[in-house]
Each structure stands twice: as structure tokens, then as C-alpha cells.
KELOVEX-793088 format. One line per 4 residues: their letters; for each residue z, y, x of C-alpha. Coordinates in steps of 0.1 Angstrom, whole numbers, plus 5000, padded with zeros to 4 digits. Layout:
N
A) Z,Y,X; ...
# end
This chain:
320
XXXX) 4952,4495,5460; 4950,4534,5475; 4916,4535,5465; 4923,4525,5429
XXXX) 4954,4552,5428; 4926,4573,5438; 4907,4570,5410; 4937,4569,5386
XXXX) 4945,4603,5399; 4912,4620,5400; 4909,4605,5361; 4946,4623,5352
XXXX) 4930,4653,5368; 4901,4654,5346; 4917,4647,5314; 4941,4676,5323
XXXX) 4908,4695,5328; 4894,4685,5297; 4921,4698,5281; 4928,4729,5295
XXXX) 4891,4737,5290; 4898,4731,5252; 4930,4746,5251; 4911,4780,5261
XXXX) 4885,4775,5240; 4905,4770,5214; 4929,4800,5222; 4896,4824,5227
XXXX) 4879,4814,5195; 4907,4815,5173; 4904,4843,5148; 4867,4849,5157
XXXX) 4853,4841,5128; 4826,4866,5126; 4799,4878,5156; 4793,4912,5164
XXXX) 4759,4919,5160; 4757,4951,5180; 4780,4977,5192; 4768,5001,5165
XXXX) 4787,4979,5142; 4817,4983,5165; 4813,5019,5160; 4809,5015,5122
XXXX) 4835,4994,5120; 4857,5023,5138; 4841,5052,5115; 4851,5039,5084
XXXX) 4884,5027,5091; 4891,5066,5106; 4874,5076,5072; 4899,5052,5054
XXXX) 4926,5070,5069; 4914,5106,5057; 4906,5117,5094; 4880,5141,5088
XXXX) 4846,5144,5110; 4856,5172,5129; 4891,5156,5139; 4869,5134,5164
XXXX) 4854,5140,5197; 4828,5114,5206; 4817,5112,5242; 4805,5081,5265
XXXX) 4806,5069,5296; 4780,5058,5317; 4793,5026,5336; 4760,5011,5350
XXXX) 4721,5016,5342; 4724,4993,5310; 4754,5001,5294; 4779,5033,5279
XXXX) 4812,5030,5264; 4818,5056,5242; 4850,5071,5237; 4863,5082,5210
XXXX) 4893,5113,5207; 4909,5112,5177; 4931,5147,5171; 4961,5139,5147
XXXX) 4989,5158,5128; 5026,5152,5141; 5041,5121,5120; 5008,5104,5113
XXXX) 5017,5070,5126; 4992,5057,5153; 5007,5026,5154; 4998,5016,5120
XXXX) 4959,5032,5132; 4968,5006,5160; 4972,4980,5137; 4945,4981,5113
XXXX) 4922,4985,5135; 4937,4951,5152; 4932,4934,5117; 4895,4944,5117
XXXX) 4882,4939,5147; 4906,4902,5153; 4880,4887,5133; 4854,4895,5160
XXXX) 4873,4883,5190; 4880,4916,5197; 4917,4921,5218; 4927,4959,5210
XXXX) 4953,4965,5239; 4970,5000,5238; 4992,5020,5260; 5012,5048,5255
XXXX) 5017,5081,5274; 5050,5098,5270; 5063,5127,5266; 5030,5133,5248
XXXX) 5029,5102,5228; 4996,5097,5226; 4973,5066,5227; 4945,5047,5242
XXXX) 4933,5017,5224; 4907,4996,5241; 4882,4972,5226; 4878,4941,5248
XXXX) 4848,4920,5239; 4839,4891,5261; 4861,4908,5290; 4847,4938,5289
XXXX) 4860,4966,5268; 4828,4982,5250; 4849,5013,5234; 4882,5033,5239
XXXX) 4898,5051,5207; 4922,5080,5222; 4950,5090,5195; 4964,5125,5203
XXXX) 4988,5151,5183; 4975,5182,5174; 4999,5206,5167; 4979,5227,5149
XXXX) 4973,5197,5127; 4993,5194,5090; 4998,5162,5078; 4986,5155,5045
XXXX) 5002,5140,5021; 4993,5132,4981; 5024,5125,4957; 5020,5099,4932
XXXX) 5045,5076,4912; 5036,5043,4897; 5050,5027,4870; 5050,4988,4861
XXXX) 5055,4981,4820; 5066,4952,4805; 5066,4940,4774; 5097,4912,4776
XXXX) 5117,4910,4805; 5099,4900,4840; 5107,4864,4854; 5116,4868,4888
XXXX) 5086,4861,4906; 5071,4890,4893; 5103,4911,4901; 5104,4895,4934
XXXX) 5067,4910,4936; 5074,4942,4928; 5103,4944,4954; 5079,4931,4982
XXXX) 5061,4962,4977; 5087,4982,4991; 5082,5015,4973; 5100,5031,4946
XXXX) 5081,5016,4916; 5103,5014,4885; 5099,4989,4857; 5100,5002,4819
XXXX) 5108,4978,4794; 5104,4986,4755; 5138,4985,4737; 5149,4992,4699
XXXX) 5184,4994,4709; 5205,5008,4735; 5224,4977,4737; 5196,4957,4743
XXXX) 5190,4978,4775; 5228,4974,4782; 5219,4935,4785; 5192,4940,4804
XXXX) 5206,4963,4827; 5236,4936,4832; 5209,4906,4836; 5186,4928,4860
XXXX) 5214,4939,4881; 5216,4926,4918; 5179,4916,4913; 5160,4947,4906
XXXX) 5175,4981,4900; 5149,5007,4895; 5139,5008,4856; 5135,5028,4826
XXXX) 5137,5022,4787; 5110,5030,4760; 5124,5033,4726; 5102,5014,4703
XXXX) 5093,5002,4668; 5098,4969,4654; 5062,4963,4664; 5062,4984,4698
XXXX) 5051,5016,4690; 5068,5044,4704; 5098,5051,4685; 5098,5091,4691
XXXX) 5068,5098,4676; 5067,5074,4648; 5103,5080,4637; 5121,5112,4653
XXXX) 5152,5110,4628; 5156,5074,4641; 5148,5081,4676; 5174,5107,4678
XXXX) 5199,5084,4667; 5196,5056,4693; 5195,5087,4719; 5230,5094,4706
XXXX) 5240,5059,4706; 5223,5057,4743; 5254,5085,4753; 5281,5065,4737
XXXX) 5268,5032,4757; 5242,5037,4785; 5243,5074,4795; 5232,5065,4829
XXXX) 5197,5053,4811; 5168,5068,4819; 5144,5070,4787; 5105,5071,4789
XXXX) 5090,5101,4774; 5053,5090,4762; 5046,5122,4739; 5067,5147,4746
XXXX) 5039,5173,4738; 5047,5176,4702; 5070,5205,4691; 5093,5184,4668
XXXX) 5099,5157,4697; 5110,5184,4724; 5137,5196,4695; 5147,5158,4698
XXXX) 5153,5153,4731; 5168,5184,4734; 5198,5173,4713; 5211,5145,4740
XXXX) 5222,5149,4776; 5201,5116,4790; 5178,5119,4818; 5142,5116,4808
XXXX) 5110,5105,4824; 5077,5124,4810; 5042,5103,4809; 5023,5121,4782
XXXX) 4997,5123,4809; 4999,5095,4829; 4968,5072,4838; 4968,5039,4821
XXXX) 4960,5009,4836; 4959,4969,4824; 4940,4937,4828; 4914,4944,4800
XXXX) 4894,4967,4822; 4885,4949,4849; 4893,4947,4886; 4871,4969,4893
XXXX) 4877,4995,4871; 4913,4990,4874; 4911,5000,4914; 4887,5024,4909
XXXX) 4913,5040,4886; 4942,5039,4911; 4917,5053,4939; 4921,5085,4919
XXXX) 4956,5090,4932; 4945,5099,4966; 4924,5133,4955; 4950,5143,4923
XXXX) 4972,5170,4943; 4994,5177,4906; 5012,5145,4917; 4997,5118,4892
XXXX) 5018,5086,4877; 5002,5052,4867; 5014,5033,4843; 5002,4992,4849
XXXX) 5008,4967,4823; 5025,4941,4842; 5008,4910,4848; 5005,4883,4874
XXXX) 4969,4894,4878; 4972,4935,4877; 5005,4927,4901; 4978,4912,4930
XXXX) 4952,4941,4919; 4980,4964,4931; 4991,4947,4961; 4953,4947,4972
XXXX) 4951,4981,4969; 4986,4995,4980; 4978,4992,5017; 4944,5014,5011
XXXX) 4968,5043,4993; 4992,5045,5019; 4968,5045,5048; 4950,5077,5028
XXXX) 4985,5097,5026; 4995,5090,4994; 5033,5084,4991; 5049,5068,4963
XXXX) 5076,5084,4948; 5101,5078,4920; 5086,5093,4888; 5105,5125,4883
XXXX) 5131,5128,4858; 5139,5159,4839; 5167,5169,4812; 5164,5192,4783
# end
């Protein structure tokens, strides 16, 4: 009977095994969906993501050490401007190399605030990333303000969209008269408060340009019922439109410049577009035709601005 116990208990003991043993298996390939194919793709993978950053070349010091006759681990010391946020760097950097199986533990050194990240491959960390502030170091950041158009009024999944985003991206929406954007400012409010109006046609085409005597008067009207409006200006280079918007005291938004983007050109060409607001200094807007599809084409590619400087801001207004 002692002997059969015995057995019972050694059998208990190997099913707990058994499952511990797959337990950590599980826990240690979970997320490694990808091999490493040799720590030069580590160090690849480590280049670009700096270079997606806009951490130039000589903001890095690459050295190694030597821990045995087989094997360096290079270091690298990155040299940062005060406000860059390292733990973002952190973070991305986790996102990348996670796929790998690659634990990213960092500490932090105060008063200096500065990080060490290891890489930890198979127990062994195989490279160090060392964040430090430079003083002497001026953070860089590009300007932009983007704009999402609509045709008819948004359902709320695409305004809920828009809102995830978290930045100050306003929605324009084509009206003929001011008290059509009165009921759309009531039936937008409490769900999404940042937009503008474009005066329009009939058919949609841009009511300053195509008719000035008219646009003028729904201006006026604008004062009587929506002063607070905020009116798109699409072509505000022409002499006779300036005297227009002269006349009223509303706040306008001027786009005669802007970069226009929409579905018809391809995903591709539609980021490639948007790529352009990280170089353009003269602080650029984009105006995107709101869709479902050019919605996730901005989300995607969002991320990639803000990690290159680029900070959304609200498209500047101006009076006349």
C-alpha cells in the first residue's frame, strides 16, 4: 500500500514537472516569433530605429567589450538633447526586438537621468544602448498641422478614431449655410470639438472663389449666428477674396498651400506624402479626405512622425 502511494506520488511529481517544463516554455517563447540570425542584425535593427528617431551618426559612440576569446558586446552611447524622451527610445526598441525573444531591461541613474538598456538574448545580454543628455544638444522639433475633411458628417467610429489619435487634428466639414454648421456644432458637441467649416456650392466647390458676393454674405450671417466659427480659407491668394474676408470679424484658417491627400493615390503614395512633414521646416498642413481606409493609413504612420520630432499642432488661425 506504501509502495503504491509511492508511485502515486512520484507520478504527481512528474506531471507537476511536465508542466512547469511547459509553462516556461511557453512563457520563454511567447512573442519570439522571429530568430535572430546574427548579432549584426541586432545592431541593424538598433541603427535604424536610432535613424527613425532622427539621431544623427555622430550623436553615437560605438565601443565593445571584450568578455571572453569568442565574443564582444558592443556598446552603444547614445548623446541626447534635454526633453527627448528615452523612455519612448525604451519602448520601441522593446517592440522590436520582443519579436526576437529579446528582454530589454533598463535602469536609470539619477540625478543624471540617463539610461542603460540591455539586450538579453538566451541569458546573455549581447549589446548595451546607453541614453545620455547632452546639454549642448537642441531638441528638434518640425511643426505640422493635419487636417481630416469630410464630405457629410462623420459616424462616430470614425470620430472616435480621430480622438484615439490624441493630437489636435480638426475636422472640416463643407457647409452652404451657417446654420447648418450651427446644427452640426450642436450634434458634434460632447463627442468631438475641434472643427472648421468650408463654405461651399450647391455641388461643393468652394463658395469664395466661385461666388465672393455670396460668400460674403453667409460670412455676415456666420457673425449674426456662429461667430465663434472658424472658416477654412482654400484660396485666399486672390486679391478680390482677401477684400472679402476682410469685411467680417471671424477667425479664419488658410490652406491655399496645404498638401492634399485621399484614397485615390495609393497607400503608398499617400505615406510617402505625409513623410514630407518631417523635413518641411515652414510648418506644413495636410489635408486627408476622410475615410475608413486613409483614417488606418494615418494611424500607421502617426507613430513614425512623432518618433522623428514632428509635433502636431492646431492649424493656425488668423483674422483680417
Amino acid at each position: 500500500m506504501k509502495e503504491q502511494k509511492k508511485k502515486r506520488f512520484i507520478a504527481l511529481l512528474l506531471l507537476a514537472a511536465c508542466l512547469l517544463s511547459g509553462y516556461m516554455l511557453f512563457q520563454t517563447s511567447d512573442g519570439a516569433t522571429r530568430h535572430l540570425q546574427s548579432f549584426a542584425e541586432a545592431d541593424s535593427l538598433i541603427e535604424l530605429e536610432l535613424s527613425n528617431f532622427s539621431i544623427s551618426k555622430h550623436q553615437i559612440e560605438r565601443t565593445s567589450v571584450s568578455l571572453d576569446s569568442s565574443f564582444n558586446r558592443k556598446i552603444y552611447r547614445v548623446d541626447l538633447p534635454e526633453g527627448f524622451s528615452k523612455t519612448q527610445l525604451h519602448a520601441e526598441l522593446n517592440q522590436v526586438f520582443h519579436p526576437y525573444g529579446i528582454a530589454m531591461p533598463a535602469k536609470v541613474t539619477f540625478p543624471e537621468q540617463e539610461m542603460q538598456i540591455h539586450l538579453e538574448y538566451k541569458q546573455t545580454v549581447i549589446r548595451t544602448v546607453e541614453l545620455r543628455t547632452d546639454a549642448d544638444l537642441t531638441l528638434q522639433r518640425n511643426r505640422a498641422s493635419i487636417i481630416i475633411a469630410f464630405n457629410e458628417l462623420p459616424d462616430v467610429d470614425l470620430l472616435n478614431v480621430i480622438s484615439n489619435f490624441g493630437e489636435p487634428i480638426p475636422v472640416v466639414l463643407g457647409v452652404n449655410h451657417p446654420m447648418e454648421a450651427n446644427e452640426i456644432r450642436k450634434s458634434l458637441s460632447g463627442r468631438y470639438n475641434r472643427f472648421l467649416f468650408w463654405l461651399q456650392t450647391e455641388d461643393n466647390k468652394d463658395l469664395i472663389r466661385n461666388n465672393p458676393t455670396a460668400a460674403l454674405r453667409r460670412m455676415k450671417q456666420f457673425e449674426d449666428i456662429l461667430p465663434q466659427a472658424d472658416i477654412l480659407l482654400a484660396n485666399q491668394g486672390r486679391e478680390s477674396n482677401n477684400s472679402i474676408v476682410s469685411e467680417t470679424n471671424l477667425s479664419f484658417v488658410k490652406v491655399e498651400n496645404a498638401l492634399r491627400l485621399h484614397q485615390e493615390l495609393g497607400k503608398a503614395a499617400f505615406l510617402e506624402e505625409l513623410e514630407t512633414l518631417k523635413s518641411d521646416p515652414s510648418f506644413p498642413v495636410a489635408i486627408i479626405t476622410g475615410n475608413e481606409t486613409t483614417l488606418s493609413w494615418l494611424e500607421q504612420k502617426l507613430p513614425d512622425l512623432k518618433k522623428a520630432g514632428v509635433q502636431i499642432i492646431p492649424p493656425p488661425k488668423t483674422t483680417f
